[in-house]
C-alpha positions as CSV (number, residue, x, y, z in Angstrom):
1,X,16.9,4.6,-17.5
2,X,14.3,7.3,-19.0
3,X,16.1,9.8,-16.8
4,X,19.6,9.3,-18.2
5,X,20.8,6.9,-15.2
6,X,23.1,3.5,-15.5
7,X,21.1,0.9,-14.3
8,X,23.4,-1.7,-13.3
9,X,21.1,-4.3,-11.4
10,X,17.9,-5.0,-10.3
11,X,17.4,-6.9,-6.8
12,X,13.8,-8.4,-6.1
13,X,12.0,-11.2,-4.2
14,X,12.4,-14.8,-5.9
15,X,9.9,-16.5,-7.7
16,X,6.8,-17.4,-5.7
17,X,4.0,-19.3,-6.6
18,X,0.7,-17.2,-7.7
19,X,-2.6,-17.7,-8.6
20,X,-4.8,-20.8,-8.8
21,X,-2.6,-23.4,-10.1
22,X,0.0,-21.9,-8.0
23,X,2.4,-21.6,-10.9
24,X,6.0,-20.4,-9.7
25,X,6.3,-16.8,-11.2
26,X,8.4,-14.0,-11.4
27,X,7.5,-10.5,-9.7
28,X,6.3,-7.7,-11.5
29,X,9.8,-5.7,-10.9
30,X,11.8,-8.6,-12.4
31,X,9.4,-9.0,-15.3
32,X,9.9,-5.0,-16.2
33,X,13.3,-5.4,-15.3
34,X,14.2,-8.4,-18.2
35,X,12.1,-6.7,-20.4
36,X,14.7,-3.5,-20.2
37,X,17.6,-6.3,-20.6
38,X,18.7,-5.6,-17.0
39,X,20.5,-8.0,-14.7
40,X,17.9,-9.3,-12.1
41,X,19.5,-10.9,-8.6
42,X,17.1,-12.5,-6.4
43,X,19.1,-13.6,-3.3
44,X,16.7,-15.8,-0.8
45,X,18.6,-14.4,2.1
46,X,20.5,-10.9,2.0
47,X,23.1,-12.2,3.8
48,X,24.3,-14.8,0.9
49,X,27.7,-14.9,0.5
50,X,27.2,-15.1,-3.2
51,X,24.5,-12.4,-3.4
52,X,27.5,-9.9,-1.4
53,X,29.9,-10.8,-3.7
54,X,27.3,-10.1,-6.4
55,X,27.0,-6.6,-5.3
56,X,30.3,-5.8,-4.5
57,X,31.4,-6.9,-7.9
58,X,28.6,-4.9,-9.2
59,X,30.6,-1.6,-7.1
60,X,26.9,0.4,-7.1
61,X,27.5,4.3,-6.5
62,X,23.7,4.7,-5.4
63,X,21.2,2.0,-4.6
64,X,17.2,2.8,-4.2
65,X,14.4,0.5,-2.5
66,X,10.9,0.7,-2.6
67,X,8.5,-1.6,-1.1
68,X,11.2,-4.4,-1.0
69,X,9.5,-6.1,2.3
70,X,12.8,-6.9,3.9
71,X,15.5,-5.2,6.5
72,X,18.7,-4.4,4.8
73,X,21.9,-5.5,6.1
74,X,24.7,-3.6,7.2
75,X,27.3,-4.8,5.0
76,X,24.4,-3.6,2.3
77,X,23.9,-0.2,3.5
78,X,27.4,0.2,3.7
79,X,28.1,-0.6,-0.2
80,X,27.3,2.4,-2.1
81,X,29.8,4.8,-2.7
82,X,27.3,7.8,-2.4
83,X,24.8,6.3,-0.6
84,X,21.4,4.3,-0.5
85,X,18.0,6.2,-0.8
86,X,14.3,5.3,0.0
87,X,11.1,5.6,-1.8
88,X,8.7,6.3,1.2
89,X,4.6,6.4,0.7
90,X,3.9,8.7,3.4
91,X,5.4,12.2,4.8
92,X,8.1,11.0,7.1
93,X,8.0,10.8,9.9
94,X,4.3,9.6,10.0
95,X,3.6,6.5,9.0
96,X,6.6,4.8,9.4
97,X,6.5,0.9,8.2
98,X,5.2,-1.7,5.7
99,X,1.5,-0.5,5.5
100,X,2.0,3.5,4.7
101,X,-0.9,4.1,1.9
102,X,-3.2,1.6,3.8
103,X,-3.0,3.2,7.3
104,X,-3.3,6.3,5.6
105,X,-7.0,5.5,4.5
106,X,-7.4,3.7,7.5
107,X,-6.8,6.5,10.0
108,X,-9.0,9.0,7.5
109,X,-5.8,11.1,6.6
110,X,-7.1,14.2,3.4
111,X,-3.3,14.0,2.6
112,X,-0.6,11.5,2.2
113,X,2.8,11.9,0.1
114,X,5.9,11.0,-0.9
115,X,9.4,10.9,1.0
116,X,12.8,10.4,-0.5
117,X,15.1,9.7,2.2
118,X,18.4,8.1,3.0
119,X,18.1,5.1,4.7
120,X,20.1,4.0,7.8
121,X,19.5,1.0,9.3
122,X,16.4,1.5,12.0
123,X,13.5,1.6,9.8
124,X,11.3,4.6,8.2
125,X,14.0,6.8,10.8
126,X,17.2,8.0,8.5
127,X,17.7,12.0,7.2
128,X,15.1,13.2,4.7
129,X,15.8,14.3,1.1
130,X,12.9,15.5,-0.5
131,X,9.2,15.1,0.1
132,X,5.7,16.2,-1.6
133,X,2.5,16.4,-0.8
134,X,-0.6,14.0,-2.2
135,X,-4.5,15.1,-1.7
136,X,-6.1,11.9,-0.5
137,X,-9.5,11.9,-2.9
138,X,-12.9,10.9,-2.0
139,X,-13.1,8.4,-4.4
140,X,-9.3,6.5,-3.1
141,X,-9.0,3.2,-2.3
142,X,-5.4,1.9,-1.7
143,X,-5.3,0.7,-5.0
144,X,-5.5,4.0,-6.7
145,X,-3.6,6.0,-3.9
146,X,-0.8,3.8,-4.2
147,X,-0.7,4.3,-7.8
148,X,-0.7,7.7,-7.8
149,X,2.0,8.0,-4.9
150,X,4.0,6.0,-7.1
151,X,4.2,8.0,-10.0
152,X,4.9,11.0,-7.7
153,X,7.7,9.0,-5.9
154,X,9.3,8.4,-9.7
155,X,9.2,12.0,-10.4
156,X,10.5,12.8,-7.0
157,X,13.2,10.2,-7.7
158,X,14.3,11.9,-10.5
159,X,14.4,15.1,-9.1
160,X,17.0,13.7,-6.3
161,X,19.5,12.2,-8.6
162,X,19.5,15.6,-10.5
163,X,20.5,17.3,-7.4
164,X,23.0,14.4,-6.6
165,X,24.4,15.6,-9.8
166,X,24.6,19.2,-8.8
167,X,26.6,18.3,-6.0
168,X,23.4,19.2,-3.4
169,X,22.6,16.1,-1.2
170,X,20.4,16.9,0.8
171,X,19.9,15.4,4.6
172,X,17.7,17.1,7.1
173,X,16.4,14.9,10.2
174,X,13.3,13.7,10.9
175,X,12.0,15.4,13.6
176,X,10.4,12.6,16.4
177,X,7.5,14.8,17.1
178,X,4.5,13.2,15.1
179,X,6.0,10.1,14.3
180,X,3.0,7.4,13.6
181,X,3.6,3.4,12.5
182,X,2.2,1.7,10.0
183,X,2.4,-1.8,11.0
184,X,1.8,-4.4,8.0
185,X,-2.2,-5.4,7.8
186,X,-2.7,-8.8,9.3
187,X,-5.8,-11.2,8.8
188,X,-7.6,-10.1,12.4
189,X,-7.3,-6.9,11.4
190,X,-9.8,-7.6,8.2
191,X,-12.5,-8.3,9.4
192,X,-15.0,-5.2,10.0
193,X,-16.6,-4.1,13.3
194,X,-19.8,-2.8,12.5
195,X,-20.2,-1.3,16.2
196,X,-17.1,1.4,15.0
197,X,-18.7,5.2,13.6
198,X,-19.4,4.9,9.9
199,X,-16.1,7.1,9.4
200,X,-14.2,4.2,10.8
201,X,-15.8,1.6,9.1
202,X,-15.6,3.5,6.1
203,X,-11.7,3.8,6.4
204,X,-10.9,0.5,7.2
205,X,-12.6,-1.0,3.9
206,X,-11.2,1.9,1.7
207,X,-7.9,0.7,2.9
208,X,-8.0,-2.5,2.5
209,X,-9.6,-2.1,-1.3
210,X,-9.0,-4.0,-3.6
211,X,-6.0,-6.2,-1.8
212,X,-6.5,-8.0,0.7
213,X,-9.9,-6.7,0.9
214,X,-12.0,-5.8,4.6
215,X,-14.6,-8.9,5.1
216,X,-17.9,-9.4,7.1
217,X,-19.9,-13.0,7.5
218,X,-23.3,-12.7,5.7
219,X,-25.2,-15.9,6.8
220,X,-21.9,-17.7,8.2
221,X,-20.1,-16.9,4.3
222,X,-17.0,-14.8,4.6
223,X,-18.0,-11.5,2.9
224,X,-15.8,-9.0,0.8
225,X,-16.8,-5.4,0.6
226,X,-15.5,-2.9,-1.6
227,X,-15.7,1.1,-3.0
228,X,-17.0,2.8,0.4
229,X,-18.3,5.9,0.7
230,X,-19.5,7.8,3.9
231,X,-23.5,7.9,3.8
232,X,-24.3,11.7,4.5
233,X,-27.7,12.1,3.3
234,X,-29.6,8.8,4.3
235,X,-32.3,8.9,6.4
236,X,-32.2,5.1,7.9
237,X,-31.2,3.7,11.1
238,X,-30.5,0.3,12.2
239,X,-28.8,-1.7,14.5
240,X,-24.7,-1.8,13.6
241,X,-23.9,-4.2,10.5
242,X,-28.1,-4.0,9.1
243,X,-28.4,-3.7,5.4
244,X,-30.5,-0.5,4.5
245,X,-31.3,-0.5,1.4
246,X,-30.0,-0.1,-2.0
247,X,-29.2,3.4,-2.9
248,X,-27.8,5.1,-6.1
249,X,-24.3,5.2,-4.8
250,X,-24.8,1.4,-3.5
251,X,-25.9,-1.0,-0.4
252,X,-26.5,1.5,2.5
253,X,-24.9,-0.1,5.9
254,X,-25.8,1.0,9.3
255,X,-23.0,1.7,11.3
256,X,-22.5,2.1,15.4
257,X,-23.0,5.9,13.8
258,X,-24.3,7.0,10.8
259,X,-23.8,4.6,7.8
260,X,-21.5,3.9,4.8
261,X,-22.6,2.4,1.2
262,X,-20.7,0.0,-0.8
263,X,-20.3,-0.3,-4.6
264,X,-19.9,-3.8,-4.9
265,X,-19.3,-7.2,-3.0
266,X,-17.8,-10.8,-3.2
267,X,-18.6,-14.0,-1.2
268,X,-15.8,-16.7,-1.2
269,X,-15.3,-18.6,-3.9
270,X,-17.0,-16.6,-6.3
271,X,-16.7,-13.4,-8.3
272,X,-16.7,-9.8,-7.4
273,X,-20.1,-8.1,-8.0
274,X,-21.8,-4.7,-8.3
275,X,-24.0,-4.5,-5.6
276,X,-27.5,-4.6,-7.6
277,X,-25.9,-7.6,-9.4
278,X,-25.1,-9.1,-6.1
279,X,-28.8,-8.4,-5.1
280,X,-30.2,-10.7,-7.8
281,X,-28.9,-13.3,-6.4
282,X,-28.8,-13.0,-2.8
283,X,-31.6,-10.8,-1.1
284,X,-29.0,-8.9,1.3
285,X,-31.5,-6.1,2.1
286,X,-32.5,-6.6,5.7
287,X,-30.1,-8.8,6.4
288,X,-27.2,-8.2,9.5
289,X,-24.0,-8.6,8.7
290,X,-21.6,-10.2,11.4
């Protein structure tokens, strides 16, 4: 709307229940979108009769998706008179898939990005608009990598329908060669395996920080660990999943090799914790984690 455009509709996921009470709520996209006075549909299935009719009613020239978590139909892909485009987190053709930012931790990637491209109906696969590159910082967790490669994808956005206007769509192919998935993170996946090289281990909990979070068993209790950082300069050794020590940049963790520190921790059931504040009231140091 800030770029000049007629927003006509916004489609997201129905209400689901959140949080402790389990309180049916609205999304954060339908929330923003009411506040902007915008019409919000919410079809449970895509393939609604009255949701179609909706849409076709609604005669969209251009329709966008981002993260919407679902494979669109045909009939949908078909609708727009100049086409439909995608918001990607990753640099097509890597990364394909529902995970993008968290594989791209995961796998230890120094850059990410940002792909606009026009979506067909195999996933991740259709002709590329306009892309950018993303440094991937030290300090990144999926929480702020996301957010920055969302901001970039909004300016990117922009960019696109600007050249719509000029007439210049642009659609080059995605080359096969280096294609990479990034399937969607599922619980078994969570849990750590201390036996992996500190690099690993590292990347898998930077990845999964702050949602849904990499876990270990301390003492049988299901274990969060957050803010990794590779552990250059330590001196300690241990067997894989030992606690270290605590070090100025947090709880030093042997590794199969080398080690990693943490900035803070949570058990279930209880709150997140800076390390040292953790350390009060549970003596971790010397403890194996499983």
């Amino acid at each position: 709307m800030a770029a000049g455009e007629d927003v006509i509709a916004v489609i997201t996921q129905p209400d689901k229940p959140r949080g402790r009470g389990q309180k049916l709520s609205p999304s954060p996209v339908k929330e923003l979108a009411l506040a902007h006075g915008l019409r919000v549909l919410q079809p449970v299935k895509l393939k609604d009769p009255g949701f179609m009719a909706a849409l076709r009613e609604l005669a969209p020239e251009l329709m966008v998706v981002t993260a919407y978590g679902r494979i669109l139909t045909h009939e949908m892909l078909a609708l727009p008179t100049v086409g439909f485009l995608n918001v990607h987190a990753s640099l097509l053709p890597k990364y394909r898939g529902a995970a993008p930012v968290n594989w791209a931790l995961i796998r230890g990637e120094k850059e990410t990005g940002v792909t606009i491209m026009w979506v067909t109906y195999e996933v991740d696969t259709g002709p590329i608009f306009l892309q950018d590159k993303v440094a991937i910082r030290e300090e990144d967790n999926a929480g702020t990598l996301a957010a920055r490669l969302a901001q970039r994808g909004a300016e990117l956005l922009v960019e696109a329908l600007e050249l719509l206007r000029q007439g210049k769509a642009i659609r080059k192919p995605q080359p096969e060669e280096g294609a990479t998935y990034a399937p969607p993170i599922t619980p078994g996946m969570r849990r750590l395996n201390w036996n992996l090289p500190a690099e690993e281990v590292c990347g898998w909990i930077r990845g999964l920080d702050p949602r849904p979070g990499a876990y270990t068993f301390l003492r049988g209790q299901r274990l969060k660990l957050f803010g990794a950082r590779l552990r250059t300069s330590g001196n300690q050794s241990g067997a894989p999943g030992k606690v270290l020590g605590l070090q100025p940049d947090g709880l030093e963790i042997a590794c199969g090799r080398g080690s990693i520190t943490v900035k803070e921790l949570q058990l279930a059931g209880h709150k997140r914790l800076p390390v040292a504040d953790f350390q009060r009231g549970h003596l971790i140091v010397g403890e194996t984690l499983e």
